[in-house]
C-alpha positions in Angstrom: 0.0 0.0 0.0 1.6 3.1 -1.2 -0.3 6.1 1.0 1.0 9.1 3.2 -2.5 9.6 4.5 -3.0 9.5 7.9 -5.7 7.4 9.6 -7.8 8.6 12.2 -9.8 5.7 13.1 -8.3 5.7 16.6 -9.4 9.6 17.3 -12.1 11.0 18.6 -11.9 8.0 21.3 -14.0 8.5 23.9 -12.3 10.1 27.2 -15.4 10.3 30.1 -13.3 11.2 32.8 -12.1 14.7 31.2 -16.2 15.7 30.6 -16.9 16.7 34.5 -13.7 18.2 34.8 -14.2 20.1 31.5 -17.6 21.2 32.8 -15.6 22.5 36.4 -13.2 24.1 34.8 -15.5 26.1 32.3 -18.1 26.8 35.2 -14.7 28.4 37.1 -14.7 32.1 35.4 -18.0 32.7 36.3 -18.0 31.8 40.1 -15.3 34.3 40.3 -16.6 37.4 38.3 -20.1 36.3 40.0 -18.0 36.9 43.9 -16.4 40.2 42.5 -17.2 43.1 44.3 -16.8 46.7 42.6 -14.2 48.2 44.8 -11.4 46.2 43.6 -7.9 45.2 45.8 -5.1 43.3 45.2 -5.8 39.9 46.1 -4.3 38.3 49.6 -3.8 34.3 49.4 -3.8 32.8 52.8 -1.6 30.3 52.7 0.3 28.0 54.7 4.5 28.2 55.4 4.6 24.7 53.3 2.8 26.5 50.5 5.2 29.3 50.2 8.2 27.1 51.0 7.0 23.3 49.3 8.9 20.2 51.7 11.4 19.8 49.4 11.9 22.0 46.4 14.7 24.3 45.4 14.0 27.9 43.8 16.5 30.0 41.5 16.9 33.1 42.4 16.8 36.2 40.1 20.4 37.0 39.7 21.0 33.3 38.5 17.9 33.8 36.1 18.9 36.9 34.6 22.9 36.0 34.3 22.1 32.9 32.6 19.6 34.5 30.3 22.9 35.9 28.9 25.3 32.8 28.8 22.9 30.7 26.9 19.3 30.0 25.0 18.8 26.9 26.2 16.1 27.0 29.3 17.9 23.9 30.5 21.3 25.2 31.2 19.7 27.7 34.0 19.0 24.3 36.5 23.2 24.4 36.4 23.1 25.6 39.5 20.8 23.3 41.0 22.4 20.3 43.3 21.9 17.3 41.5 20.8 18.1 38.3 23.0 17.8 35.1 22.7 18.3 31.1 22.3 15.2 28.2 24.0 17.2 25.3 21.2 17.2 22.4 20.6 20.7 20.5 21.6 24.2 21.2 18.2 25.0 23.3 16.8 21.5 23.8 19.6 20.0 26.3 17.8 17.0 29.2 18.0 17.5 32.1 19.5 15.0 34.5 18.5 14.5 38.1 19.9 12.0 40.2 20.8 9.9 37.4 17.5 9.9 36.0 16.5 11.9 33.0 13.6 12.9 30.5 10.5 10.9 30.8 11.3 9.7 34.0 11.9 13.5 35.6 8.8 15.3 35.7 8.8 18.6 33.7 5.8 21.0 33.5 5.8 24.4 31.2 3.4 26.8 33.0 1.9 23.9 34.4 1.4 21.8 31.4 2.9 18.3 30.8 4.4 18.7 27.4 5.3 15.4 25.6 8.3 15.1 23.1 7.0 14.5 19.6 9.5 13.0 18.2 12.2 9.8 17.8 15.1 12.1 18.9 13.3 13.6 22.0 14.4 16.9 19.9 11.7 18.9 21.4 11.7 18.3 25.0 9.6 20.5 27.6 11.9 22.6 28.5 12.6 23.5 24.3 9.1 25.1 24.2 9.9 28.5 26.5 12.6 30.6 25.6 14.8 31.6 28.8 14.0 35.5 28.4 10.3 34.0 29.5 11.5 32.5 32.8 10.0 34.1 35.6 10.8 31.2 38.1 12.2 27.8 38.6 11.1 25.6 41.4 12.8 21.8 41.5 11.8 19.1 43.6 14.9 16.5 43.6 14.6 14.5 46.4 11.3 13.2 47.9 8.5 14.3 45.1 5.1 15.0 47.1 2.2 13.2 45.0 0.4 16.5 44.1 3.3 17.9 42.1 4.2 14.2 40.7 3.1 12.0 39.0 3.7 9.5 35.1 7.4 9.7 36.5 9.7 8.1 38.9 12.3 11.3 39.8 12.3 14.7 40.3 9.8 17.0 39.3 10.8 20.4 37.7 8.7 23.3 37.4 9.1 26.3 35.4 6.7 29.6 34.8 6.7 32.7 33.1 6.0 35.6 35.0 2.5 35.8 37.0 0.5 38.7 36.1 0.7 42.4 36.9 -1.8 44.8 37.9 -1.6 48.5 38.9 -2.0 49.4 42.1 -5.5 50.7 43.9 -5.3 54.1 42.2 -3.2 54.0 40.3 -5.3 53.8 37.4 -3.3 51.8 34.3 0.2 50.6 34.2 2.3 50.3 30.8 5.7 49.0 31.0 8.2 46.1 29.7 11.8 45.6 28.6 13.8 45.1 26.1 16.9 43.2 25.7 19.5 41.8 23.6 22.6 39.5 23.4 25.9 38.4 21.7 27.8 35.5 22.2 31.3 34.8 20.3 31.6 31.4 20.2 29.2 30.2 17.3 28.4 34.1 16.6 25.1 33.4 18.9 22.5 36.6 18.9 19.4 37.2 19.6 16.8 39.9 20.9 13.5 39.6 23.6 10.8 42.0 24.2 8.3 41.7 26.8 5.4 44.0 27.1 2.6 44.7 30.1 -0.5 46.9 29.8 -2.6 46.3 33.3 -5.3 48.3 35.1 -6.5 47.0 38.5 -8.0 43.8 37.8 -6.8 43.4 33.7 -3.5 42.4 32.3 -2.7 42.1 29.4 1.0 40.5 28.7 3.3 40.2 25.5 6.5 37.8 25.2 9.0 37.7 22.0 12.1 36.1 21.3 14.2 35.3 18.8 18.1 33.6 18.9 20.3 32.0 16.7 23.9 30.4 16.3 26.4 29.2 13.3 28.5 25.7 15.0 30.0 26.7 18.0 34.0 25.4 18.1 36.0 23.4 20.5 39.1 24.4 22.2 41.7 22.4 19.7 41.0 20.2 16.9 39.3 16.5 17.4 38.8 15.3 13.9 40.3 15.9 10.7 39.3 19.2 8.6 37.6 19.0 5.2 34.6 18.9 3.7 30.9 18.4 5.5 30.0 15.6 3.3 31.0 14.1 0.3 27.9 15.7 -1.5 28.4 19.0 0.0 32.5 20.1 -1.0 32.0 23.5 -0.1 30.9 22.8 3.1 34.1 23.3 5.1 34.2 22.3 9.0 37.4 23.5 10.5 39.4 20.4 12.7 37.8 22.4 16.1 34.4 22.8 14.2 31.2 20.5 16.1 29.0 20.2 12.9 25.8 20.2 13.2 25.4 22.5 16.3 23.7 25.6 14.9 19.8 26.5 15.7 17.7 29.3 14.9 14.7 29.7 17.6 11.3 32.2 17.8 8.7 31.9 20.4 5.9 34.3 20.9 3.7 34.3 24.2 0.1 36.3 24.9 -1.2 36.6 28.0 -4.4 37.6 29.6 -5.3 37.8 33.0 -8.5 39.1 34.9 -8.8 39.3 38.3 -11.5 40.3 41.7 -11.0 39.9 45.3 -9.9 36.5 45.6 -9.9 35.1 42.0 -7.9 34.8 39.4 -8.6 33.5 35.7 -5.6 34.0 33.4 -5.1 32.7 29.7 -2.0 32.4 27.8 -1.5 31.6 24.3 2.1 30.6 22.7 3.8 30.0 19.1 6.5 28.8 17.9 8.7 28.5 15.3 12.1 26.8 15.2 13.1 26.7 11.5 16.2 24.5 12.1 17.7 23.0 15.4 21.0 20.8 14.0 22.1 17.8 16.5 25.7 16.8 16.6 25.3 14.0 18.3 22.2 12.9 16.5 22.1 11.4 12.8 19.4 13.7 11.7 18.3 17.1 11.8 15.3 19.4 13.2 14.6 20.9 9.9 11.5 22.5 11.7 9.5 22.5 14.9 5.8 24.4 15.2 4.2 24.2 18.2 0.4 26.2 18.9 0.3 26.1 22.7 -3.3 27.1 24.7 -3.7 27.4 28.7 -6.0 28.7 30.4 -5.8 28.5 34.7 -7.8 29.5 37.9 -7.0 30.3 41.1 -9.6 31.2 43.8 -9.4 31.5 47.6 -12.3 30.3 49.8 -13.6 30.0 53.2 -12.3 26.6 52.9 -9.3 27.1 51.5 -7.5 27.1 47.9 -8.4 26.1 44.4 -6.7 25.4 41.2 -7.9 24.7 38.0 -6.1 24.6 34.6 -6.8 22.9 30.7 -4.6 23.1 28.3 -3.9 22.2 24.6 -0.5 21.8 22.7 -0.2 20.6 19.1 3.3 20.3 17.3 4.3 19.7 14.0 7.4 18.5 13.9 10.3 17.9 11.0 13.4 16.1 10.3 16.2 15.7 7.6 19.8 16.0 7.0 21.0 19.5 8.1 23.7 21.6 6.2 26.5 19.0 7.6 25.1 16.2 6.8 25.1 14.4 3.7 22.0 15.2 1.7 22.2 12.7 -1.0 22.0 8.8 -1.3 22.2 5.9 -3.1 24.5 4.4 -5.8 23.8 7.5 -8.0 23.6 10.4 -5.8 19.8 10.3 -6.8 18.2 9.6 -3.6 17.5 12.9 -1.9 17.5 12.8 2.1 15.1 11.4 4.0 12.0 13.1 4.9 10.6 12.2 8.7 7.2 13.7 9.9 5.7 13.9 13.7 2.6 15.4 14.6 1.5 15.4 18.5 -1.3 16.5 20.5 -1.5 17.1 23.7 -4.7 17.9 25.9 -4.6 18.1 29.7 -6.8 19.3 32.4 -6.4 19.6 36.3 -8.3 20.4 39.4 -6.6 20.9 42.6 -7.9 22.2 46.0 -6.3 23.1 49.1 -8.3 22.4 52.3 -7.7 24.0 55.5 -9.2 21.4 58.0 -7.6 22.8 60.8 -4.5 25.4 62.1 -2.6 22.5 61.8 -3.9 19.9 59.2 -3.8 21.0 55.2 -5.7 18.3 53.3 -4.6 18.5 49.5 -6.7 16.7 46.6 -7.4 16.3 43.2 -7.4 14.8 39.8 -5.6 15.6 36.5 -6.3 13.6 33.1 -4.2 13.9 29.4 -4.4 12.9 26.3 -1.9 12.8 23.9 -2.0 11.1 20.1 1.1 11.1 18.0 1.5 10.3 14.6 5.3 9.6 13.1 5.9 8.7 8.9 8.6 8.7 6.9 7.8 9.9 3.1 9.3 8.2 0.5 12.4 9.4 -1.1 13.8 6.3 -3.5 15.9 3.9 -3.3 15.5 1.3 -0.5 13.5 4.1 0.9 10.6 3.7 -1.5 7.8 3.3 -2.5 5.4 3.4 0.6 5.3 5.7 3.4 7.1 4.1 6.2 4.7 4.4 9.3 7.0 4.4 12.4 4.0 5.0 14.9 0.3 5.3 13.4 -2.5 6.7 15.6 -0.3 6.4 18.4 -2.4 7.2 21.5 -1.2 7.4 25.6 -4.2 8.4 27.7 -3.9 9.3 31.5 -5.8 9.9 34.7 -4.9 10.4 37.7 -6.2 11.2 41.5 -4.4 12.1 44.4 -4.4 12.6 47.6 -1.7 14.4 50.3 -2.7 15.3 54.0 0.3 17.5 55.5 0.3 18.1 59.2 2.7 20.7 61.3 2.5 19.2 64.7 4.1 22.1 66.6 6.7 24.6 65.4 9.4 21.5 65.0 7.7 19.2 63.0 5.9 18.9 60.1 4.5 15.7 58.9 3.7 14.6 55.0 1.7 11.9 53.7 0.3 11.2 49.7 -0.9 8.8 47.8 -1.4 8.6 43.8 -3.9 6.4 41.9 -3.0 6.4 38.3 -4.8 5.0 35.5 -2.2 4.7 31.4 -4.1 3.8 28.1 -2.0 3.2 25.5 -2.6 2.3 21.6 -1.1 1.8 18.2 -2.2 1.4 14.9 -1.3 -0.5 11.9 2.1 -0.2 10.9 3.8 -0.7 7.4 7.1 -0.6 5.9 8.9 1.6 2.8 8.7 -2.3 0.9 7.8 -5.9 1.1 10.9 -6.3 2.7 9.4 -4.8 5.7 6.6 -6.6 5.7 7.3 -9.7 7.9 8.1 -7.3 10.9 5.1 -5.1 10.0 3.0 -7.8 9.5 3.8 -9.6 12.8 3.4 -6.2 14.6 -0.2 -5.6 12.9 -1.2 -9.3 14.1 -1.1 -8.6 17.4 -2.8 -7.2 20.8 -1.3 -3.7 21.0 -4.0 -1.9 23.9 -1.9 -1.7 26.9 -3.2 -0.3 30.5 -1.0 0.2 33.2 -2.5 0.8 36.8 0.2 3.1 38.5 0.5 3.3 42.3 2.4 6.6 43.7 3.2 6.9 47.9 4.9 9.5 49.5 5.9 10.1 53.1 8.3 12.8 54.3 8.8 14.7 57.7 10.4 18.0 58.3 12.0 18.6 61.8 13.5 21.8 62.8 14.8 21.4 66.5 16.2 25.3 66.4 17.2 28.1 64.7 20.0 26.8 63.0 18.9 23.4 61.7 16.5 21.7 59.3 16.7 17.8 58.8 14.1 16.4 55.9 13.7 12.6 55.5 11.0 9.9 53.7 10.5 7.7 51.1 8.6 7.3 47.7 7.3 4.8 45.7 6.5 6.1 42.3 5.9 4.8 38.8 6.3 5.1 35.1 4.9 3.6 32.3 6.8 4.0 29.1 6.2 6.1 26.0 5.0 5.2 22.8 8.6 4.9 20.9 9.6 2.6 23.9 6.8 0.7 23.1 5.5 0.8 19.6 8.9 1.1 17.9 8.6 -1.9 15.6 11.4 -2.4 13.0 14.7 -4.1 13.5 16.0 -2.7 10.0 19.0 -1.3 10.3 18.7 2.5 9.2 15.2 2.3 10.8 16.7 1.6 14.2 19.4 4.2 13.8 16.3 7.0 13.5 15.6 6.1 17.0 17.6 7.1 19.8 16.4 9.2 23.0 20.0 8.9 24.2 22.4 10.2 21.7 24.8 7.9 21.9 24.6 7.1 17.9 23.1 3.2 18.5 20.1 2.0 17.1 17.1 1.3 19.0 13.5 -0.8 18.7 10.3 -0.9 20.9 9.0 -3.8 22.8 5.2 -3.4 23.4 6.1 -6.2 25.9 7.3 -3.8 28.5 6.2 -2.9 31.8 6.0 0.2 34.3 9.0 1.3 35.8 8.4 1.0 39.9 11.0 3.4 41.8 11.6 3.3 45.3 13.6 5.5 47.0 15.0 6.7 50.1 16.5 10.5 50.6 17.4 12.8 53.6 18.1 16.7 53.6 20.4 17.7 56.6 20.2 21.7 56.1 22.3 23.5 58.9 22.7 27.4 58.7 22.3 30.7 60.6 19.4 32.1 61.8 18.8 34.3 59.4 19.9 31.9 56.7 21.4 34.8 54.8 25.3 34.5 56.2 26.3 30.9 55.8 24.3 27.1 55.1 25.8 23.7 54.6 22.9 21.1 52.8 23.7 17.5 52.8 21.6 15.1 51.0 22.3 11.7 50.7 19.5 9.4 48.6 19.6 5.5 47.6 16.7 4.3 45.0 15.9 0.6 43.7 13.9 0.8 39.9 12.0 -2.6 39.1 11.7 -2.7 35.9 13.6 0.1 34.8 13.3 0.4 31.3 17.3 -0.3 29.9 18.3 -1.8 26.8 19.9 -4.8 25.7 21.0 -6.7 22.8 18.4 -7.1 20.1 17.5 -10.2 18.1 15.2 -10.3 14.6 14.9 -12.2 11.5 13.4 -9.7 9.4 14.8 -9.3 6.0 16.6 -5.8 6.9 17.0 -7.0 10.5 20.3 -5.4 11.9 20.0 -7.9 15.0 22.6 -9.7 14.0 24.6 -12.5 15.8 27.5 -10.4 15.4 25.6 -7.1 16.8 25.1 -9.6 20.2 29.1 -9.4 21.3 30.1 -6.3 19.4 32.3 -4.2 22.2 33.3 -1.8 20.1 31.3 0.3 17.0 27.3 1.3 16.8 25.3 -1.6 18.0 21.5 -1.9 17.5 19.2 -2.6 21.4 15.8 -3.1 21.8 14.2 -1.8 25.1 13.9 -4.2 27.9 12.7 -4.3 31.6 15.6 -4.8 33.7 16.2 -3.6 37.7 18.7 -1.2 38.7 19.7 0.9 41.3 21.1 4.8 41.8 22.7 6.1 44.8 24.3 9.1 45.6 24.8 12.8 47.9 24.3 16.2 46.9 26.5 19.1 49.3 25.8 22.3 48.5 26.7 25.4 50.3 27.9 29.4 51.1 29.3 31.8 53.1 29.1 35.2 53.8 33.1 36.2 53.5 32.4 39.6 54.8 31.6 43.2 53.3 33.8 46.5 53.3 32.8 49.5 51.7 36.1 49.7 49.1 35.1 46.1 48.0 31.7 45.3 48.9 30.8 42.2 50.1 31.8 38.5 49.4 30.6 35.4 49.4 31.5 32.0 48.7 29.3 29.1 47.4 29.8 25.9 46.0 28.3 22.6 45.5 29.6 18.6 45.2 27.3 16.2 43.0 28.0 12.2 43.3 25.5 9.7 41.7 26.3 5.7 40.8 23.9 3.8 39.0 24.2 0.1 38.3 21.5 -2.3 36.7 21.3 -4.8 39.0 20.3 -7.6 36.3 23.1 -7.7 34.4 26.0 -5.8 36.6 26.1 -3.1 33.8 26.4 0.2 34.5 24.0 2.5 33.5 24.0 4.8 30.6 25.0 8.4 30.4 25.6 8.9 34.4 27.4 12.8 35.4 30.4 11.3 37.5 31.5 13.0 40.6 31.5 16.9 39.5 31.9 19.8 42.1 31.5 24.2 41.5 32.5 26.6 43.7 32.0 30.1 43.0 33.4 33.6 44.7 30.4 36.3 44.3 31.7 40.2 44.6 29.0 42.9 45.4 29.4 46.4 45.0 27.1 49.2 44.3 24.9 47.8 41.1 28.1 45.8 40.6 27.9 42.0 40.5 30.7 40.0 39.9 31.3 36.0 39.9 34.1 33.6 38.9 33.6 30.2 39.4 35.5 26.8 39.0 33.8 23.7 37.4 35.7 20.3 38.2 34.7 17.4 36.4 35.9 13.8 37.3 36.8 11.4 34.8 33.9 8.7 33.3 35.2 5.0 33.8 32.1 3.6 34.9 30.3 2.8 31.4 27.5 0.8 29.8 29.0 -1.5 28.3 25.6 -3.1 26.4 25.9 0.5 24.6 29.7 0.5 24.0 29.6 3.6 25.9 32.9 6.0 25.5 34.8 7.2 28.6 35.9 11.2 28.9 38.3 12.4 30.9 38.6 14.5 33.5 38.4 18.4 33.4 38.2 21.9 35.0 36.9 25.4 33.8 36.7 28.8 34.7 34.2 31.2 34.2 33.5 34.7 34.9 30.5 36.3 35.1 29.5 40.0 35.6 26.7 42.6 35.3 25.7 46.1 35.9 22.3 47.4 37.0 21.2 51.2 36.8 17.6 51.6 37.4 16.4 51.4 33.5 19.1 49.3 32.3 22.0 46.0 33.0 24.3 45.2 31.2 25.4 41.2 31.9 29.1 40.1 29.9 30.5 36.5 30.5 33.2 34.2 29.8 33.1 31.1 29.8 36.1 28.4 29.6 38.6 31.5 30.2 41.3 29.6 29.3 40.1 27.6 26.4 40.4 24.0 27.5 39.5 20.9 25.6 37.0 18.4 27.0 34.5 16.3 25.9 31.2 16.7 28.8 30.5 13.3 30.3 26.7 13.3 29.1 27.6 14.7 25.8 27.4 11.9 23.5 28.5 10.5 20.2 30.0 12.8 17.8 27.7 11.9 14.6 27.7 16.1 13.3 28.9 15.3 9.7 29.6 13.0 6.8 27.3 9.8 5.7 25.1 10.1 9.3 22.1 7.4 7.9 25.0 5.0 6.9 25.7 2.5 9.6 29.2 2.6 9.7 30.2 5.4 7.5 30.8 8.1 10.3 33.7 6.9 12.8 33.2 5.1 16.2 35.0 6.5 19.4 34.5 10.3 19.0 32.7 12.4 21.9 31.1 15.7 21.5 33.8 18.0 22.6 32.4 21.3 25.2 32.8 24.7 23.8 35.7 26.1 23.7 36.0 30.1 25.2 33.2 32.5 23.8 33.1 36.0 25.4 28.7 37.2 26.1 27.3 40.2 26.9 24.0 41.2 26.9 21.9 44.3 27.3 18.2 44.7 28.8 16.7 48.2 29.2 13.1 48.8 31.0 10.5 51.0 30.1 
């Protein structure tokens, strides 16, 4: 059968648990404006110490906001700071973050409150990819002990980030018109890119505009670590310089609208976002984002009541994503040159809604409950384009569907001023479909037809259980301790991936590290349990110094790993060979397996002291450690940031800030072997930051890697930026993404 068009027999599937929820939310807006009253005041939310300060979450402050605004486009790269967390390499603003040694699906990450899903093979649009970070108005990170009623579909951390919340004049003030303006410059990869943010509000109306645009050409490494010449064989004039990472540029643009009305004790805002990334390369991926459209709508309530607090949200997200060979890449294929690329479609939709209340049962009890549901359909084809890649429509995923619904409960309790008490539990209901597959020939069709033949509805009922205690015996010490037991089920390319052809398996890979992979609709939910303690000592105040220890030890059942893959389709790649490989790309098919992680986070400051010559000084740092092992086969586990420490000296002066900090990276020696993972070695940076804040305008300038040393980051990947990239063996083995080498930032941002 030789069709592109895409079948929709699985959509408009019936989904009775989001029609009262629907109904709520839609009944919300008018409760409020019915309670508003006509003299209007800024509205006062009563809420609990644990609702200002959640058990166990971690909030950036402004400065490390606005500095990293300037150092890089990629939201990601602002958790940096963060103890714990660390960055999978992927594209210049879609980098994955890494918590505790778990990553992507398994971390949850919410985008003003909705649960974005990556739609596509690559994960090249994750989450975090869809706000820009000149829209960050705060970051809130959960690492250790997740409460149910910010978890959830995920078995680590949860990571929150928002733009801005609304502005309103002030009672008389009439109508208030301001916004900013900024721009930036980076030197390494000639990086721009410009932001504008506008806010017209009266009392209870605000009205809220958010651009962005940013670019970069391939960003270079401190020396050379591969030979100089040509991109391609097809593309001569394509020259990468020896230092060059093909396949590292991006151009970005993301537009944001906001509305928000408000009374009393209500508030009903709705935000609509766009955008538009016309080309994201990947150097350690062998294709391309040749495009990336995303239509984003959310709408949210909040209202106080007698009986306490309630939030409401829906929201829809559709993408249209695109891949190819970039510029770098080898365009054409085939004996004669005369098979050009190969085109690769995704389309996703993602619907959500969520109802949460607050409940004050007593001065000491807070009772928290709700229910959330999603839906999210993806469809993923590869037109044809000749050659073996001809002449069907290769259907990778068809009607791909992953329902969710979930109810929670979390009763928190502060005893007396010492102790406060946490306790939640998580019902959670996964749906999951595909449907009928087929191949680019009849030499797919064993595989196809095998996958076609069978059951494919899969329904995972997911238990989550938290319980965490806070104790604060004085002034100068805060100890946090409890346990979780939280699930995941997979995704649909972990699952529905069907073909063991060679070049089809090399078009999935979540991972980077230039394998091939294939689902297994066989698999089950991953079941985490985990243990983790917070020992936070500091001064009174907590403003002049604060040591935080947190150690944390977690067993995953079923974790979802990879091994060895076996086939007998006519293309299959699985290959008896492909079992004992230990060096070269090597083709895995998904698999339940156990593992564990285990690990400390240290993290802490000083104030140094403050003079008025020199200001003051202060001196921070952190130490990260994490070891995870898959206790089935005594492998190590892939892609895991070994034992990496910052310490930082902060100078403030005036409207002066400046920093200089020291990045020390251990070697990797503990590798996945079932992926012929590559180790690094080990490294240290400086970088030095500084800015300069009038009352209208800061300036911010950086640089970073001062004195230009080589090294290849130990969650980087496989080098895969150039040359013959769909080929199996035609771009060399053994070659890491290098890091950046120096590039010199500055950025300007003027209010109005």
């Amino acid at each position: 059968m030789n069709t592109h068009t895409r079948s929709h027999a699985l959509r408009g599937r019936p989904f009775p648990a989001l029609r009262p929820l629907c109904a709520l939310l839609a009944a919300l807006p008018f409760a409020a404006l019915a309670q508003q009253e006509a003299a209007l005041q800024t509205i006062t939310i009563k809420a609990s110490k644990a609702a200002v300060e959640p058990v166990g979450a971690s909030n950036l402050d402004a400065s490390t906001l606005q500095s990293g605004r300037t150092a890089s486009s990629d939201t990601a790269n602002l958790l940096r700071s963060v103890p714990g967390v660390s960055l999978f390499g992927a594209g210049g603003v879609s980098s994955l973050p890494s918590v505790h040694g778990l990553a992507d699906d398994r971390l949850r990450i919410q985008v003003d409150g909705m649960d974005l899903v990556s739609a596509c093979g690559n994960h090249m649009n994750p989450p975090l990819s869809y706000i820009d970070p000149t829209r960050v108005g705060s970051v809130r990170v959960f690492a250790g002990i997740t409460p149910v009623s910010v978890g959830g579909d995920s078995i680590g951390a949860t990571i929150q980030v928002d733009s801005p919340a609304p502005e309103f004049a002030l009672a008389g003030e009439g109508r208030r018109v301001q916004g900013q303006a900024g721009a930036f410059y980076r030197s390494n990869g000639d990086g721009m890119g410009l932001n504008l943010s506008a806010t017209y509000a009266t009392e209870q109306m605000s009205l809220r505009y958010d651009g962005s645009t940013a670019e970069a050409d391939n960003y270079k490494a401190a020396r050379d670590f591969k030979a100089a010449g040509p991109a391609a064989s097809d593309k001569p004039a394509q020259w990468l310089g020896g230092d060059e990472v093909g396949s590292s540029s991006y151009k970005t643009r993301n537009h944001s609208l906001a509305y928000a009305f408000r009374s009393d004790e209500h508030l009903v805002e709705m935000r609509l976002g766009v955008q538009d990334i016309p080309y994201q390369n990947y150097p350690n991926q062998r294709m391309d984002m040749t495009g990336n459209d995303s239509h984003q709508f959310n709408l949210r309530y909040q209202g106080q009541y007698s009986w306490g607090q309630l939030q409401a949200r829906a929201y829809h997200e559709k993408t249209r994503h695109a891949m190819n060979f970039g510029e770098d890449k080898q365009f054409l294929y085939g004996p004669a040159n005369n098979v050009p690329g190969m085109p690769m479609d995704t389309e996703g939709k993602t619907t959500g809604v969520r109802v949460k209340g607050d409940i004050t049962l007593s001065e000491r009890d807070t009772l928290r409950a709700g229910a959330e549901a999603q839906q999210y359909s993806l469809d993923d084809w590869w037109l044809p384009s000749g050659g073996g890649m001809a002449p069907n429509t290769f259907w990778n995923i068809r009607d791909g569907q992953r329902d969710r619904f979930d109810v929670f409960g979390e009763w928190e309790s502060r005893w007396n001023p010492q102790w406060l008490s946490q306790v939640g539990l998580r019902s959670s209901h996964v749906r999951m479909n595909s449907g009928a597959v087929q191949g680019y020939n009849a030499n797919y069709n064993m595989e196809a037809n095998a996958f076609n033949a069978r059951d494919r509805k899969r329904s995972d009922n997911n238990i989550d259980f938290t319980a965490l205690a806070r104790y604060a015996p004085n002034a100068n010490a805060t100890y946090e301790f409890g346990f979780a037991h939280k699930t995941r089920s997979p995704n649909l390319y972990e699952r529905y991936t069907w073909s063991t052809g060679g070049m089809a398996m090399r078009m999935i890979n979540m991972v980077g590290d230039g394998n091939g992979y294939v689902g297994n609709p066989d698999l089950k939910p991953e079941t985490a349990n985990t243990l983790s303690a917070t020992a936070d000592w500091h001064d009174a105040t907590g403003e002049r110094w604060g040591v935080k220890f947190t150690p944390y030890l977690t067993y995953v059942n079923d974790y979802i790993d990879a091994r060895r893959c076996s086939g007998s389709g006519a293309m299959s790649a699985c290959t008896s060979a492909n079992q004992t490989a230990n060096t070269g790309f090597v083709y895995l098919q998904f698999a339940n397996q156990d593992a564990r992680l285990h690990g400390f986070d240290l993290s802490g400051f000083a104030d140094l002291g403050k003079s008025a010559q020199w200001g003051q000084f202060t001196l921070s740092g952190m130490l990260n450690f994490v070891n995870g092992k898959n206790r089935t086969t005594g492998d190590h586990l892939y892609n895991i940031m070994p034992l990496n420490a910052r310490v930082a000296l902060t100078q403030r002066l005036g409207a002066w800030t400046g920093t200089a900090e020291v990045l020390m990276v251990n070697g990797k020696s503990r590798l996945s072997a079932v992926r012929n993972e590559l180790p690094t070695a080990g490294y240290g940076l400086l970088n030095l930051r500084a800015s300069y804040e009038w009352k209208q305008v800061r300036l911010d300038f950086g640089i970073d890697n001062l004195f230009d040393r080589f090294y290849n980051h130990p969650q980087g990947g496989a080098y895969l930026g150039q040359g013959r990239t769909m080929a199996a063996t035609a771009v060399p083995w053994g070659v890491s993404v290098p890091g950046m080498g120096r590039s010199v930032s500055a950025g300007v941002t003027v209010k109005f």
